[in-house]
N, C-alpha and C positions, 0 to 999 in steps of 0.2 A: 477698348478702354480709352477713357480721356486720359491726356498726359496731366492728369493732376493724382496725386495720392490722394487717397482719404483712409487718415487714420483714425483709431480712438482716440479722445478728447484724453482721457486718462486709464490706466489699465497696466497689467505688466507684460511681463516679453510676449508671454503665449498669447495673451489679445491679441499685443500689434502682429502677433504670426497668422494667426486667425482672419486678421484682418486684410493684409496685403497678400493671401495668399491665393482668395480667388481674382484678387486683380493683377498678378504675376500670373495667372493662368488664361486669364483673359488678353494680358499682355502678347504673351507669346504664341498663342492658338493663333494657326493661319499666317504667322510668319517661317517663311521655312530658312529665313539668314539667320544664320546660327550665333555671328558675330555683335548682329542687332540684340539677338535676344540677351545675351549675356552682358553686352552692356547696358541694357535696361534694366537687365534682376540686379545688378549690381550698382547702379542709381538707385534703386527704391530700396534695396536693404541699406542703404548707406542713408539713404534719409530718413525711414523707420527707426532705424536702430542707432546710427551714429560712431560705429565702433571706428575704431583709426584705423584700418585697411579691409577694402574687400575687393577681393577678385579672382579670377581663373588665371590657371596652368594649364594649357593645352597637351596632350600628346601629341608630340614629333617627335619621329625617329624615337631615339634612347634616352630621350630629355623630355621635360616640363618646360612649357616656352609659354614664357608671358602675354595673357590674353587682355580683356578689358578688364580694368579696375579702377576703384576709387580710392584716392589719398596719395600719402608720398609718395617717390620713387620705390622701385622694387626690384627686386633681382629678378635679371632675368633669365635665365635658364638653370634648371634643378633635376640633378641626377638621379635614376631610379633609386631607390634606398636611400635617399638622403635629405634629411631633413624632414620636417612633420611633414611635409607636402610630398616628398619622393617616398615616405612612408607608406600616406594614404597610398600612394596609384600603387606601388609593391603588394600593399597589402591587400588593396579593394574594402579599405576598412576605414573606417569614420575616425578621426583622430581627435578625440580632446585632452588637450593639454593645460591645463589650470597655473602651471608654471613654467615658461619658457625655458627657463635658467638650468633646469633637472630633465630638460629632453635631450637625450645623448643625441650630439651632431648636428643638433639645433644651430638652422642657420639665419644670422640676424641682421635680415634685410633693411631694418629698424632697431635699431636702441631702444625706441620706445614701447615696440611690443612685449606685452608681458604675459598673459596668455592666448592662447590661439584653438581653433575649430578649422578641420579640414574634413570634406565632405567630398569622398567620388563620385564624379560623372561616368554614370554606365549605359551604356550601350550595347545591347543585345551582351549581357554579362561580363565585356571589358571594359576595363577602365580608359576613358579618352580624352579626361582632366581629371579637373580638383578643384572647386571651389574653393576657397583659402580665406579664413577670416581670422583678423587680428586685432586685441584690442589692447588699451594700455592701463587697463587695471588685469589683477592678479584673478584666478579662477574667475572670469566672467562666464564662462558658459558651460551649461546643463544637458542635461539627458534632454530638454525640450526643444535647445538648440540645435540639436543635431537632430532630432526627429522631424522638424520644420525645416530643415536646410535641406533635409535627405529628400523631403518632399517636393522640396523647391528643385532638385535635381533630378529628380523622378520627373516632372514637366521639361525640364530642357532635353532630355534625352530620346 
């Protein structure tokens, strides 16, 4: 893939997923650094989409440790069961939350976040991240969202 995106001219979310998702596959095919690939997928959903945070949580040891991302500062390391992010790896479950403010334990690495999507990275059926996206309006993301993340995570694994 040339390091240029090409997106729809106009279109809503599910295009631009549609769109950047054979060239995140093309991206990553053939590269086996794991750390390359992740901050790539996380460059191009950051310019496709624009939400105020995107990035991974790595598994280490008993914690979520801060991998490549796009935007502010972020916390760095997140405890199993805590937080929408220690949720997803506990659960191995896709998290959407439309309201930061009513996710018990919610932890706010941003002020600004206001809903969020968390999507596991599986490997041979464990969990070995979390994709993590945050944005700063209120229920931004759908059943679509997360079908197109899961995908985008189904290629890095």
């Amino acid at each position: 893939m040339a390091e240029e995106l090409l997106l729809p001219e106009a279109g809503d979310r599910e295009a631009i997923y549609q769109a950047i998702l054979p060239q995140i596959k093309s991206l990553v095919e053939g590269e086996p650094d794991q750390i390359a690939n992740l901050a790539n997928v996380c460059a191009v959903l950051k310019e496709a989409l624009g939400f105020l945070w995107i990035g991974f949580y790595l598994v280490k040891g008993e914690q979520l440790v801060l991998g490549p991302f796009q935007g502010p500062l972020a916390c760095t390391r997140i405890d199993l069961g805590k937080g929408v992010c220690g949720t997803a790896w506990q659960t191995a479950a896709i998290q959407l939350v439309p309201d930061v403010e009513a996710f018990p334990g919610h932890i706010a690495c941003s002020s600004l976040s206001k809903s969020e999507v968390v999507v596991p990275l599986l490997r041979q059926g464990e969990v070995v991240g979390v994709l993590d996206i945050d944005s700063d309006k209120l229920n931004d993301f759908s059943e679509v969202d997360a079908e197109y993340l899961e995908q985008i995570c189904q290629l890095l694994a």
